[in-house]
C-alpha positions in Angstrom: -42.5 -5.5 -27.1 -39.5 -4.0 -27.6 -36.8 -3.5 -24.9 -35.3 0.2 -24.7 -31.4 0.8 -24.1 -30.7 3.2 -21.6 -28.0 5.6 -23.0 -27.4 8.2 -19.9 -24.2 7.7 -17.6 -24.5 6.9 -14.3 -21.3 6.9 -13.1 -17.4 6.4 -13.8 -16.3 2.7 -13.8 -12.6 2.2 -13.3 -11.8 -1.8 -13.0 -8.2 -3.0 -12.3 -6.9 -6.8 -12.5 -3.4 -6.8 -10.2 -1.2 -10.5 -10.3 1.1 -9.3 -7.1 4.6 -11.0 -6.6 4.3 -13.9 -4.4 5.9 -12.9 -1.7 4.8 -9.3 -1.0 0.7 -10.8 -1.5 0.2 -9.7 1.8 1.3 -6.4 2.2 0.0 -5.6 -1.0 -3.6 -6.9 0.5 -3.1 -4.8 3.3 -1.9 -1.6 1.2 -4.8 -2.0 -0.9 -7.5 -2.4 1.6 -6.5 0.6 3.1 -6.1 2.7 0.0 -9.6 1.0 -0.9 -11.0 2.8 2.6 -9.3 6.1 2.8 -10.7 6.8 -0.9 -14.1 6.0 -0.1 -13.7 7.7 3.1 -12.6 10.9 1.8 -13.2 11.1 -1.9 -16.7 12.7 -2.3 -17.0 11.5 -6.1 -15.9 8.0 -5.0 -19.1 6.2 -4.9 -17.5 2.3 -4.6 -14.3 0.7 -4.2 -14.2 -2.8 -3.8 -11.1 -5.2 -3.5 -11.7 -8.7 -4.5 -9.3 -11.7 -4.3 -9.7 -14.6 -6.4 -10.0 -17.5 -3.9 -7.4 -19.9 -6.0 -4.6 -17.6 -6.2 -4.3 -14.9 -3.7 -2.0 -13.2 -6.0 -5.1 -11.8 -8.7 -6.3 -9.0 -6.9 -9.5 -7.2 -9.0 -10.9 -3.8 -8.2 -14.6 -2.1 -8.7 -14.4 1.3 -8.6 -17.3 3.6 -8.9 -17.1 7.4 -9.5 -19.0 10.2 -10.0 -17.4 11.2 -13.5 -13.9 11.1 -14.8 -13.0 14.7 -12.7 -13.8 12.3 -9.8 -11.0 9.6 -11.1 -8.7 12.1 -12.0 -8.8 13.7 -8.4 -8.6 10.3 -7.0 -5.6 10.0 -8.9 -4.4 13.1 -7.4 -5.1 12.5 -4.1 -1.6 12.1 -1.7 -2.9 8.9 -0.3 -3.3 7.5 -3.9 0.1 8.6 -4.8 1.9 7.6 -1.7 -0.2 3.7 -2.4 1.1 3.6 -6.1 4.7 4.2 -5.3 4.9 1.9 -2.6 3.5 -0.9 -4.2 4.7 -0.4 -7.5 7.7 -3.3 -7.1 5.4 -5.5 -5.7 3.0 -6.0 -9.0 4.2 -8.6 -11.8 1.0 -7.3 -13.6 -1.5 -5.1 -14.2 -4.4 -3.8 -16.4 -7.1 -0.9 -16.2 -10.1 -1.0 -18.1 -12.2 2.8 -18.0 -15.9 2.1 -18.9 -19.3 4.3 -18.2 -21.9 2.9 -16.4 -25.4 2.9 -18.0 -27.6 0.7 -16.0 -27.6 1.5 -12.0 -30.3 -0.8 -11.3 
């Protein structure tokens, strides 16, 4: 028995690995979360957003975003509240790396 590969998108995966400068951890958290919120809130293509923290180091920040397609990311991109986010906490990373993928299994 063979096992078939399933070749259709299902969505727009945007991940994002942040190392924040020590001392601004915490209002980088709480700019995140909220950018995190509004964009599921009011981004119809945004399907997920989620902010994880690895336990060890406060300071890695790693985000799971799920959209629609990549007109979805782009307007998410767009969006004031996303632009407003970026700018503000744009001093505050020491690194950071985006990986764009396409989701093909939902299950």
């Amino acid at each position: 028995m063979t096992q078939s590969t399933r070749t259709s998108a299902s969505g727009f995966v945007v991940t994002v690995e942040f190392v924040v400068k020590p001392e601004f951890v915490g209002d980088f958290t709480a700019a995140m979360i909220e950018n995190a919120s509004t964009s599921r809130r009011d981004e119809p293509g945004c399907r997920q957003f989620d902010v994880c923290v690895l336990p060890s180091d406060r300071a890695q920040i790693f985000l799971y975003e799920i959209y629609d397609d990549r007109a979805a990311f782009d307007a998410h991109l767009a969006m004031p509240h996303f632009k407003a986010f970026d700018a503000k906490v744009a001093p505050w990373v020491a690194k950071k790396s985006v990986r764009l993928l396409e989701r093909i299994d939902p299950a």
